[in-house]
N, C-alpha and C positions, 0 to 999 in steps of 0.2 A: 189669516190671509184671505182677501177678497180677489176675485179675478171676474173679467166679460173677456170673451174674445168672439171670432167672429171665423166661420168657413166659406170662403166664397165656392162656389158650385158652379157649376154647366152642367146641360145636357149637351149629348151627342146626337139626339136627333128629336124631332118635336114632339112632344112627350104629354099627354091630357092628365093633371093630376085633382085630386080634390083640394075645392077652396082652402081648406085650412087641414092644415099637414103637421100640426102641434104635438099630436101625441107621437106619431111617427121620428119627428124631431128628437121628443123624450125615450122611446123605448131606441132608437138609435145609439143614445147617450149610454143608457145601460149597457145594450150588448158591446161598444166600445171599452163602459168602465170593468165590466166583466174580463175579458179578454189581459186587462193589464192590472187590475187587481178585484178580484171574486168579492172579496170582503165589503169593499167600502160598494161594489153594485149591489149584495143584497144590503145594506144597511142605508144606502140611498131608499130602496124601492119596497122595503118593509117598514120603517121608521115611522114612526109615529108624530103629530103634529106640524111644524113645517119643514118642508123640506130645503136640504144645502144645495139646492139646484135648481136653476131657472133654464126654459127652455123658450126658443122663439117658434110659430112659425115657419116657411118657407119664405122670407122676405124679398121682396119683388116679385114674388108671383102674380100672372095676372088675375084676379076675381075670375074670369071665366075665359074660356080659350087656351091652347096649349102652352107649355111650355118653349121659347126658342133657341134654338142652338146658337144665336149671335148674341144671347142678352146673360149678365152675371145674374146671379141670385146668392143668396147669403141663410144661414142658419148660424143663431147666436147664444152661445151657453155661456153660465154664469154659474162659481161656486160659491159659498157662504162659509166653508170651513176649510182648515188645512189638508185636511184629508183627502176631501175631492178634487179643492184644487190643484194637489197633487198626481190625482191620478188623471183629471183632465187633463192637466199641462202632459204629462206623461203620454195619452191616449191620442191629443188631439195637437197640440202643439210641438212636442219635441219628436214624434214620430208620426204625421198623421196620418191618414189612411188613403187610400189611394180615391177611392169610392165613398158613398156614405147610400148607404139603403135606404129610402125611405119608400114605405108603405110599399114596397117593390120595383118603386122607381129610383135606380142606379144612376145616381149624381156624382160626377168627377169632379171631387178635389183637386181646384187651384191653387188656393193659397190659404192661407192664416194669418190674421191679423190680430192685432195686439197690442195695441199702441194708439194713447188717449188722443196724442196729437194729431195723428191721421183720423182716427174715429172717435166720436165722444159717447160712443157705446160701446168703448172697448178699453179693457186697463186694467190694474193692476192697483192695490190700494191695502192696509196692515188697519187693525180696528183702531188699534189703541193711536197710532197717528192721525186717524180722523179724528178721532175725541178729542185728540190736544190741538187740532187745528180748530174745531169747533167750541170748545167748550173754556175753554183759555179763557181768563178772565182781562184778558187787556187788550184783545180785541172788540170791536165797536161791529155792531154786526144789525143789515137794517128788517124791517120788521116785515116784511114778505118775502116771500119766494113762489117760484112757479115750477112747475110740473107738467112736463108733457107725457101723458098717455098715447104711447107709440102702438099699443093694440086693444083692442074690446077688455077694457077693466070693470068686473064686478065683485063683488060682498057679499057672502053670508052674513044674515045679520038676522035674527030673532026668528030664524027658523027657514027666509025668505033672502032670492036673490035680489041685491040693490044695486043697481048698475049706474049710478053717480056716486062720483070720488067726494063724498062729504069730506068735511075735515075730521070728526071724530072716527071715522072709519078708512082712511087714508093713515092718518100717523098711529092710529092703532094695530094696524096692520106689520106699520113698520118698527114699531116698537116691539111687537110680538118677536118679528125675526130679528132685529137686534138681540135683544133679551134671551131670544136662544140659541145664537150662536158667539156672541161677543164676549170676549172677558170684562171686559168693562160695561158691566150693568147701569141702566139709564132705569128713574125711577116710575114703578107700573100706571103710577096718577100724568103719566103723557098722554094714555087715552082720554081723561078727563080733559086734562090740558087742551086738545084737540075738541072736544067737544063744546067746552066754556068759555073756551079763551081763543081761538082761531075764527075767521070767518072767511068763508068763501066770499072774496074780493072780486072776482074777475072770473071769466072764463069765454069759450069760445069751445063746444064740447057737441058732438054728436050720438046718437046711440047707433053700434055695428054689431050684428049678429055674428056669432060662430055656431057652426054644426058639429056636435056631435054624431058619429055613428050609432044609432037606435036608443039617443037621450035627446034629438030635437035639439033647438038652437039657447045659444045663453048669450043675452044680451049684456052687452057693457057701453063702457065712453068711450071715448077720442078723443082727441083735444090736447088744449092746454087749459090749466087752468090756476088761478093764483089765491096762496092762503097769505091771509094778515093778522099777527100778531095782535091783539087788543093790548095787553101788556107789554112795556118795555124793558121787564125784568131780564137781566143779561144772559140768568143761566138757561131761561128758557126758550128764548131767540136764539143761543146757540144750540139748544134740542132740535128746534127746527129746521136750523140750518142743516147739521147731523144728519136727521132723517132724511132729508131730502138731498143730499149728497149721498148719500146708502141707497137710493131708493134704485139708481142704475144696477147697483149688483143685487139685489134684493128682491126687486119687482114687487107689484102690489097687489091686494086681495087676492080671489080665488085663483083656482086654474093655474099657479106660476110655471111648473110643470110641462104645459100644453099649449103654450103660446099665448097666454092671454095675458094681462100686468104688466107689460114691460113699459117701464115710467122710466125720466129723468127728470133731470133738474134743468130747466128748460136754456138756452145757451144764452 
């Protein structure tokens, strides 16, 4: 079971917080998942490789200047297994909290959203029904897609941070978190795939810094940006497509965690 949903926030009075409020968002999520079940919060925050939780930012926040008491803001988590979506739905949706702490600034919960038709960062999705929607052999599927990077996306990669959504380091990413959370395993030659057989078609992509507290800034994208199939081989254009339909719940490269990666599949 995949899940995004989303908390709409106010403050009560104008409130100065830091630009990027990612980790706060994250350790939020914990002491939530803790409180309604201990287990899956240390095994979210001890676990090794990638994690079943994506976290946003404070969205809407403004870059710099207060917070105001007339304007909504939003925080958006995303699970990757049944476990946590469980205890999210549990934690954040079927009982949410009244407040949500972040970094010690006390944001009152409005509302919870949940639903793709109002937000298309939000919903509700089963693995194996994505595979058979994608991977079906009699549907006709065309050889791009695009991908919007909704916050500062970068990569590890050979030791060094890469802060352009290549294609081999894009669907290798997303193949990583499929591959370890999906039952239905997608074969590990998609990183090549992405590498040999994709090209970065289009874009329109900026670089935006995030700060770390006493790590300095990490640079990533913005944008959108579009990948094209070189091969019109079926089952692999439905790979693509897969990935980049997964990519809202999943998020991409570094940082998913702390605000940073949050991709879709562009509308």
């Amino acid at each position: 079971m995949l899940l995004a949903f989303k908390l709409l926030v106010k403050t009560s009075a104008p409130a100065h917080v830091p630009p990027h409020l990612g980790r706060a968002v994250y350790a939020a999520a914990l002491a939530r998942l803790g409180e309604v079940d201990p287990a899956t919060a240390r095994a979210v925050h001890d676990g090794d490789g990638p994690k079943p939780l994506t976290c946003s930012g404070l969205l809407g926040a403004p870059p710099r200047g207060p917070l105001s008491p007339d304007h909504m803001y939003a925080v958006r988590y995303t699970a990757l297994t049944a476990e946590v979506t469980a205890a999210l739905s549990a934690g954040f949706l079927d009982a949410p909290p009244a407040e949500l702490d972040l970094d010690g600034n006390r944001l009152q919960v409005v509302e919870t959203l949940c639903d793709s038709g109002r937000d298309g960062w939000t919903g509700r999705a089963e693995y194996a029904a994505l595979a058979a929607q994608h991977l079906a052999q009699g549907g006709e599927q065309g050889r791009s897609v695009t991908l919007e990077f909704a916050s500062p996306t970068t990569f590890k990669s050979g030791g060094v941070h890469v802060p352009a959504p290549l294609p081999n380091l894009v669907f290798g990413s997303l193949v990583e978190r499929w591959n370890a959370f999906s039952p239905v395993a997608l074969s590990p030659d998609v990183r090549r795939f992405g590498a040999e057989m994709v090209a970065l078609s289009r874009y329109q992509l900026r670089s935006a810094a995030v700060g770390y507290k006493g790590e300095g800034l990490r640079i990533g994208g913005v944008g959108q940006a579009t990948y094209t199939a070189l091969s019109g081989d079926r089952y692999w254009l439905g790979v693509l497509h897969l990935l980049a339909a997964f990519a809202v719940y999943s998020g991409v490269g570094s940082q998913t965690t702390s605000g940073m990666g949050q991709v879709r599949q562009a509308r």
